[in-house]
C-alpha positions in Angstrom: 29.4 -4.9 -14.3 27.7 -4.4 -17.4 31.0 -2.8 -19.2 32.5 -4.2 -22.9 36.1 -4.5 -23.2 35.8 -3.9 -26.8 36.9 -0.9 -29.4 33.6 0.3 -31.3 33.8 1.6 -34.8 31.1 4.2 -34.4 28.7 4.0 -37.2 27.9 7.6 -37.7 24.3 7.5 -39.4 23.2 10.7 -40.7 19.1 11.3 -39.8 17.4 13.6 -43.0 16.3 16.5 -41.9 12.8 16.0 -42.1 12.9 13.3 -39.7 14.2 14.3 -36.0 16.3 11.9 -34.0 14.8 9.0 -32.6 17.0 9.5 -29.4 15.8 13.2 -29.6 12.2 11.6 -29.4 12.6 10.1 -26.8 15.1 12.3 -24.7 12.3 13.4 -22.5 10.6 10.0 -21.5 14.4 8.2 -21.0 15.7 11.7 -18.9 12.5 11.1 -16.1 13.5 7.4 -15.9 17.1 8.3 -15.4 16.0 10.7 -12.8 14.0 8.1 -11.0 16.8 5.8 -11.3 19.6 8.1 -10.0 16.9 9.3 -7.0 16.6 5.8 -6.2 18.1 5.1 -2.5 20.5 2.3 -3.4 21.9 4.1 -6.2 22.0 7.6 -3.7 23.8 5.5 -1.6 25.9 3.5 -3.6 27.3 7.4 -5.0 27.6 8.1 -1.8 29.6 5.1 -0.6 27.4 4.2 2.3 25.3 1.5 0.8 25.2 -1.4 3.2 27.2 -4.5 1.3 24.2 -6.8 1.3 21.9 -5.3 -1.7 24.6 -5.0 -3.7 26.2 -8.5 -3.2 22.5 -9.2 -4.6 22.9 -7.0 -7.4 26.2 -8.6 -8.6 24.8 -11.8 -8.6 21.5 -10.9 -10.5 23.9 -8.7 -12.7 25.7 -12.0 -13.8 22.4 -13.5 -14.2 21.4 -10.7 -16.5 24.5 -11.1 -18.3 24.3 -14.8 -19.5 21.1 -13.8 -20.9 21.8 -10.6 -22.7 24.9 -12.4 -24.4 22.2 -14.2 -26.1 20.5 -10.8 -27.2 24.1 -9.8 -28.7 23.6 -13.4 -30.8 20.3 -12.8 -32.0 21.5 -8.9 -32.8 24.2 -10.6 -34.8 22.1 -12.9 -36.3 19.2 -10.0 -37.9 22.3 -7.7 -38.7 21.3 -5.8 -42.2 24.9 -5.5 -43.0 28.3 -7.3 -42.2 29.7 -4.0 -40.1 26.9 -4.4 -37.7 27.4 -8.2 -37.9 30.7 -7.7 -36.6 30.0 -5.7 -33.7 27.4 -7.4 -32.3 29.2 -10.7 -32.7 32.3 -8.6 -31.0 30.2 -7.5 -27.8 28.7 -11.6 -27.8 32.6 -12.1 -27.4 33.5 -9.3 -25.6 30.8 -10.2 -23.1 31.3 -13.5 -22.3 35.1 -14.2 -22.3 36.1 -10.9 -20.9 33.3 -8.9 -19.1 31.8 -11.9 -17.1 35.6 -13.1 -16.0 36.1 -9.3 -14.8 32.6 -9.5 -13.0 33.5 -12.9 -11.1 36.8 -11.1 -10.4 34.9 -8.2 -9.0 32.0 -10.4 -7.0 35.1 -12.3 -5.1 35.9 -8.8 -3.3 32.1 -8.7 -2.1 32.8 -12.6 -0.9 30.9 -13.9 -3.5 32.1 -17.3 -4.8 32.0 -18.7 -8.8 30.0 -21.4 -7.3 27.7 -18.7 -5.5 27.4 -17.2 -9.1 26.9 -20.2 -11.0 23.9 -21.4 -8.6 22.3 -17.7 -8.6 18.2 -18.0 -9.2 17.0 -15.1 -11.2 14.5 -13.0 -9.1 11.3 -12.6 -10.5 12.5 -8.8 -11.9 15.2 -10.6 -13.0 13.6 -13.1 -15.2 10.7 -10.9 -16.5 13.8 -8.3 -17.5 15.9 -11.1 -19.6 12.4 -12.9 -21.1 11.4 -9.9 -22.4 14.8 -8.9 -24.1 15.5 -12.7 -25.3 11.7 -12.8 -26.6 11.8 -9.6 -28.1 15.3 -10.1 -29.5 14.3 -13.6 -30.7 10.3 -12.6 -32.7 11.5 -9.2 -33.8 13.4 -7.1 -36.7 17.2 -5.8 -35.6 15.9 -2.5 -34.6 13.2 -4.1 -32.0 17.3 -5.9 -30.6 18.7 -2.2 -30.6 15.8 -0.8 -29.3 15.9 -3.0 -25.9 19.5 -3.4 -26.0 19.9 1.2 -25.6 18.5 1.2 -21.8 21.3 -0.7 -20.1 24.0 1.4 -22.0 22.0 5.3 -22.1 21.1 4.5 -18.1 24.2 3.3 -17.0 26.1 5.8 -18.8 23.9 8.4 -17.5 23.7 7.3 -13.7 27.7 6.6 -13.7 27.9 10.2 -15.2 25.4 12.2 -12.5 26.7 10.5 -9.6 30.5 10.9 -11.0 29.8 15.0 -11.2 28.7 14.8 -7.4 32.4 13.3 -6.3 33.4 9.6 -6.1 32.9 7.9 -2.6 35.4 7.2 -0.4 34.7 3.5 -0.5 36.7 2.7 -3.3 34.9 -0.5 -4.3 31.7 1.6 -5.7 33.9 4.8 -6.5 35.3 2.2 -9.1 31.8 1.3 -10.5 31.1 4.8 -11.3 34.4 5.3 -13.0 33.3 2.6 -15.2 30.1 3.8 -16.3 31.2 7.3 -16.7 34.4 6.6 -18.1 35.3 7.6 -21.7 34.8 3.9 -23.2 32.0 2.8 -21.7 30.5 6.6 -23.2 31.6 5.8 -26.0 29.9 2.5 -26.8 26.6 4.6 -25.4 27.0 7.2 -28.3 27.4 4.1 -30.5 24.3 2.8 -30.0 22.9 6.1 -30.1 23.4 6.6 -33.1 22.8 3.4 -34.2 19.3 3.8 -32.9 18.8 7.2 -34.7 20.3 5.6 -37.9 17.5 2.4 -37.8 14.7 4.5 -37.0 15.7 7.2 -40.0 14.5 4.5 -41.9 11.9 3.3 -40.3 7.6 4.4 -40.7 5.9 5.4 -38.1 4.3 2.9 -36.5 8.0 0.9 -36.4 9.1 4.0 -34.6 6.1 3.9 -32.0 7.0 -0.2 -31.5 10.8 0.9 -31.1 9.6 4.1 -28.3 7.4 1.2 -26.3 10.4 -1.1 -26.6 13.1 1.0 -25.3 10.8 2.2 -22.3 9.4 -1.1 -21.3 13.4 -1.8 -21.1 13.8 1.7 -19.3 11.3 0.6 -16.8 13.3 -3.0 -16.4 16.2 -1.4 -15.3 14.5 0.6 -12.9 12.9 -2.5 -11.3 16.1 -4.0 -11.5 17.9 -1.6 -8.9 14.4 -1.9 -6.7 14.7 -5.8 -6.7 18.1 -5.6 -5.7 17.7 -2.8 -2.6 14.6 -4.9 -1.7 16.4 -8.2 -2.2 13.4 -9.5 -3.8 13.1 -13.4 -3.9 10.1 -15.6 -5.1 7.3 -15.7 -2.1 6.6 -19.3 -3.2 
């Protein structure tokens, strides 16, 4: 799983009032790709707790994939931070992220029968590695709100669908009943509103045409995680 054993100090940035919320914005455009996502059969049946064991076992091990690689976004976040507070947390989730979450995520692979070895030798699917290019590229050529920008997707949608499919009733099957407490649950909101506002707070500031860039960033990333649950209910592998 995606979720950061961490305590955030939530930077409440206040937008002027001339100037609506970036999140507000976008609210729209991120709500139909949440939609899509929560619609989408695996994750129906994954809230449901009738999703066969065999696209998820994917998804886990593309998940750790995606994780090694989005540690490094954390590093470059920390690395652009404008200030020493936001230095702090990013280099908090870097740590947070790889010496906590991905020891809980091999933990939780070994009850799917999924080996560290099996984890370790994982290829990245092509969704996979077009996903974790884009957000090490983008995170490595551009400013700290381009890293915040495609870093908001994988904590607004999985806050989002762990929150829709939680108000229809956990499953029975505990194992994905426990995923959706995760994602709904009140830390893993919290660090969502975090970035929120920390979003809102870097585009106050920003002119216009950085606030277009940061719009295409964070739905090019939307998209992504769409793809993401596709690849993994189609257990996409490279056809050559």
């Amino acid at each position: 799983m995606r979720f950061y054993h961490v305590l955030i100090t939530l930077y409440r940035m206040p937008v002027p009032h001339s100037i609506m919320a970036f999140t507000d914005e976008i609210r729209e455009e991120a709500d139909r790709i949440w939609t899509a996502i929560v619609e989408h059969p695996m994750v129906r049946e994954l809230g449901a707790g009738t999703l066969e064991e065999a696209p998820f076992r994917y998804w886990v091990r593309q998940d750790y994939v995606y994780l090694i690689e989005y540690s490094r976004v954390f590093a470059l976040g920390a690395a652009k931070a404008p200030t020493l507070a936001r230095m702090s947390t990013f280099a908090d989730l870097l740590d947070s992220t790889v010496n906590v979450e991905m020891d809980l995520h091999r933990s939780y692979a070994a009850e799917f029968g999924i080996s560290e070895a099996e984890l370790e030798a994982t290829e990245p699917s092509p969704t996979t590695r077009a996903y974790t290019d884009f957000l090490v590229r983008t995170a490595a050529l551009g400013s700290f709100g381009d890293v915040v920008a495609v870093l908001l997707p994988c904590m607004w949608g999985f806050n989002e669908t762990g929150e829709r499919l939680a108000a229809d009733g956990l499953p029975d099957d505990e194992r994905y009943a426990r995923w959706i407490d995760t994602y709904a649950g009140e830390e893993f909101t919290e660090l969502t509103g975090w970035c929120l506002d920390l979003m809102d707070g870097v585009a106050a500031d920003a002119t216009p045409g950085e606030r277009e860039r940061y719009r295409e960033l964070f739905l090019t990333s939307a998209r992504h995680e769409y793809r993401f649950w596709e690849a993994a209910w189609r257990q996409e592998e490279w056809e050559v």
